[in-house]
N, C-alpha and C positions, 0 to 999 in steps of 0.2 A: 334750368339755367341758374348759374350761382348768383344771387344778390351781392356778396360782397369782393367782385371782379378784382383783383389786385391790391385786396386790401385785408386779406384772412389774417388772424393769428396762426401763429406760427405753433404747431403741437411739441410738447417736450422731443419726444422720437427726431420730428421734421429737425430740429432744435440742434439734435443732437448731430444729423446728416451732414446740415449746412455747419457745424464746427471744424466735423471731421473732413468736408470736400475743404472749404478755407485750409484747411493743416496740412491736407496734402498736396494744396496748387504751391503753399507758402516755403514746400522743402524740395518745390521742383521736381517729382517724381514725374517721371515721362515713361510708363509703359503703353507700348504702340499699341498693345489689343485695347487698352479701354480708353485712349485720349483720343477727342476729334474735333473737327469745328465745332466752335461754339457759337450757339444759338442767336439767332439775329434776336433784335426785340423788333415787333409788328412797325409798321410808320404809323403814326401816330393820325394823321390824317387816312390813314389807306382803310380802316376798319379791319382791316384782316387779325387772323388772330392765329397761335402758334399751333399749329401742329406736329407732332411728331411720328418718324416712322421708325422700325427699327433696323428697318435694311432696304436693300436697295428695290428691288420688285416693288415694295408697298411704298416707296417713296415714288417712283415713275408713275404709278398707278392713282396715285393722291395726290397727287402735283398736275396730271393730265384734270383730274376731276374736278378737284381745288381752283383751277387757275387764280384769278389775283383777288380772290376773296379771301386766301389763307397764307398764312406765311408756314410753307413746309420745309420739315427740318429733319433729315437725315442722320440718325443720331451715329448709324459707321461712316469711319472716315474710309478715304476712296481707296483704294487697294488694298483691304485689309478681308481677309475671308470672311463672310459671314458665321462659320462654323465657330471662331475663333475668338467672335468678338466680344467683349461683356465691358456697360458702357465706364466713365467714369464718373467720381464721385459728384462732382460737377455738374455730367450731365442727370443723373440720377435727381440731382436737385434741382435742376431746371424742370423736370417735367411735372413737377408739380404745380408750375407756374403758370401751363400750360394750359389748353383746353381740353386737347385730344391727343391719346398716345392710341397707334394703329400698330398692332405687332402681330405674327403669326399664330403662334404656340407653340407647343411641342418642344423639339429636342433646337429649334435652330434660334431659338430665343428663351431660354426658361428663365433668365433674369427679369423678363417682361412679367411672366409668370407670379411670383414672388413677392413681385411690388401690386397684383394689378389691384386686390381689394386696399390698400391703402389710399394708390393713387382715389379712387373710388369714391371714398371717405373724406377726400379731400375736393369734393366736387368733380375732377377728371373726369371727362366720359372715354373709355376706353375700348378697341374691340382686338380680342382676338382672330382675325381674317380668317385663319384655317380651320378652326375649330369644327369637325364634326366632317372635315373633308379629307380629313390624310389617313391613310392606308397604312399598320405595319408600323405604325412612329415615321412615314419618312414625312419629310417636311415640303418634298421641291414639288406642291403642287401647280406653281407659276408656269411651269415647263408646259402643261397643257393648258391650249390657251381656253377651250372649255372651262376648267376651273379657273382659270385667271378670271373670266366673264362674272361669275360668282361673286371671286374678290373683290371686285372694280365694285357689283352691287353693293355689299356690305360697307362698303369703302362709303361709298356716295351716302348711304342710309344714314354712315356714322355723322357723314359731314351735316347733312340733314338736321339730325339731331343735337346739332351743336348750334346751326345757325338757318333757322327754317323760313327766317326772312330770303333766303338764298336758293330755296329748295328748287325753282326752273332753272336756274343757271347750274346746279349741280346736275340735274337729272339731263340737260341737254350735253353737257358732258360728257356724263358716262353715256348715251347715245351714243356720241363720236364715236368712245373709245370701245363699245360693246360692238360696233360696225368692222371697224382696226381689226379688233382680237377673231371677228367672224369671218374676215377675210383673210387672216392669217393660218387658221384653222383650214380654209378650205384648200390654199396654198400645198399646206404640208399633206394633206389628206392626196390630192391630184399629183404631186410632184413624186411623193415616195410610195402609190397605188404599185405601180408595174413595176418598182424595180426588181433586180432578181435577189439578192441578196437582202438578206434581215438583221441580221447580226451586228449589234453596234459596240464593241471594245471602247468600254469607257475607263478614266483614272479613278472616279470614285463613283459611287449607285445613285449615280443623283437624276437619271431619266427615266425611271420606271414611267411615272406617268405618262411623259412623250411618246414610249415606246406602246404602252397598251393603247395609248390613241389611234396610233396610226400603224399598229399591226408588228413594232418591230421586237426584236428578243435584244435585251440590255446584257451583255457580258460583262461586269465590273470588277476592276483588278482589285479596288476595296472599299468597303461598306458606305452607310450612308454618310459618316465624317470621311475628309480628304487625310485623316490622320488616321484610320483603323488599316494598318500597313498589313496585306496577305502575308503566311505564311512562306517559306521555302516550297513546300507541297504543295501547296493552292497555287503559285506561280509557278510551277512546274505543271501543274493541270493546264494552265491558262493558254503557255507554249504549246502543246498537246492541240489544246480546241483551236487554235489559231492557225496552226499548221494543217492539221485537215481540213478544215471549215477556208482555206485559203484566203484570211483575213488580208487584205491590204492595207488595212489602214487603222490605228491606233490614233484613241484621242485623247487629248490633256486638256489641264486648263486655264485658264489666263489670272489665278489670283493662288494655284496650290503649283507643288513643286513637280514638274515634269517627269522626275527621275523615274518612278515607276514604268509608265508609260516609255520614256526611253528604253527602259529596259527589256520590255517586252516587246519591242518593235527591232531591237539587234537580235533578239534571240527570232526572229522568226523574219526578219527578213521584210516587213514592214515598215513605211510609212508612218509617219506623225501628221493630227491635226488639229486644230483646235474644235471641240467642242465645249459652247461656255454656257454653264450653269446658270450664268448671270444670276449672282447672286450679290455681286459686287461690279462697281466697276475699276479697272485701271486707271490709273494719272493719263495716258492715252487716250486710253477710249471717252473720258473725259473731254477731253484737250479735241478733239475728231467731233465729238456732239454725237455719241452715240446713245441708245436709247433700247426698251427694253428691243420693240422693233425691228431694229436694223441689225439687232444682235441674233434673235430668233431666224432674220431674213439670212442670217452668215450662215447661220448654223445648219441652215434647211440646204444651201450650197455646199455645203463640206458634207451634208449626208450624201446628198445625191450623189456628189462624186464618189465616195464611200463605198456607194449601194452598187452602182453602177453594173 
């Protein structure tokens, strides 16, 4: 635990950050990938203390566990892809401020990456969630709620570790939410058993892990970013499998652009639906009080129908 809680000198490097995030709040630059809320300060009476996540899954995940012993802080703003985001200079200097930054690893956060031994250095207790659990570089291990249960652990451990006067309120917590993710899991496991079909046309490769859980084959129009666009021939292959395999149904997603997915459902005669990544939420899905949840519970409804 740091002895000098909000009252560190500042390193030349740090020095240097907080000049250049000042110089760039001070000439108004507004690029939507890396501006977002800015960070609450704790209440001063509530004991809570700042956490950070880098995206949306470890934010629902540490906010379930956290409840109001932490003030948790989503460093994407709400409609913005994960894939896309990288934060800004601002936020970048906030988190040193901070006590805990909880980020993935890998390809779907490498600015977490970058910074984590500094943060380190400067007291920050830090975890990479994914680390030693993703397959291949892909990152969406959230998708299965097996590894979400993982996450949630590391999650709690990290909080643990920051404030161990807390430690049964965290671990009764993550109970709840390891109960949630088990009955979720069972859910999907009973509901997509017997269907006939396997096959799930996705807009980008973001369900491998969903699909080896529960038996199914991921067909993705393109790679693990919603920006590695197929080829002419690859999308000509795609129409091909879809046309014999008598796909009904083509999914998109609610934070990348449909077109693809449209595109391949006029050529063959399909269906659109939403299958969501949740890796973000919408200004909507916000606005509705959706949650990782409710979003997993749509998604297992749009396979069904799908699979059928």
């Amino acid at each position: 635990m740091r002895s000098t809680w909000g009252r560190r000198l500042v390193k030349p490097g740090l020095l240097m950050l907080l000049v250049f995030s000042l110089t760039w709040l001070a000439f108004g630059c507004t690029d939507s990938k890396a501006g977002g809320e800015q960070a609450p300060a704790p209440r001063a009476d509530s004991g809570a203390f700042n956490v950070y996540t880098s995206f949306y899954p470890l934010y629902d995940f540490t906010k379930k566990i956290a409840g109001d012993k932490a003030e948790v802080i989503n460093l994407q703003p709400v409609g913005v892809e994960p894939h896309d985001f990288e934060p800004s200079p601002q936020q970048v200097a906030n988190l040193y401020q901070g006590r805990v930054l909880i980020y993935l690893g890998g390809m779907m956060d490498p600015w977490a990456g970058k910074i984590n031994s500094q943060l380190q250095k400067e007291g920050v207790i830090t975890l990479a969630a994914g680390e030693g659990l993703m397959v291949n570089n892909d990152p969406h291990i959230w998708l299965n709620p097996v590894l979400a249960k993982e996450i949630a652990r590391r999650i709690c451990d990290t909080l643990v570790a920051a404030d161990a006067g807390n430690k049964g309120y965290y671990e009764q917590n993550l109970q709840a939410l390891e109960q949630k993710l088990d009955t979720l899991d069972r859910e999907y496991r009973q509901t997509l058993a017997g269907l006939p079909r396997k096959e799930i046309v996705t807009s980008h490769a973001a369900f491998a892990y969903l699909a080896q859980r529960y038996g199914l084959e991921q067909v993705a129009i393109s790679g693990l970013s919603p920006q590695e666009e197929p080829s002419p021939q690859e999308m000509a292959r795609l129409v091909t499998l879809c046309r014999d395999r008598g796909v009904k149904y083509i999914f998109f997603e609610t934070l990348a652009s449909p077109k693809l997915a449209d595109t391949l459902a006029r050529e063959t005669g399909a269906g659109t639906m939403v299958l969501n990544p949740i890796g973000g939420l919408t200004p909507e899905e916000v606005k509705a009080g959706e949650d990782y949840f409710t979003l997993m519970e749509k998604n297992l409804a749009n396979l069904k129908k799908a699979l059928e």
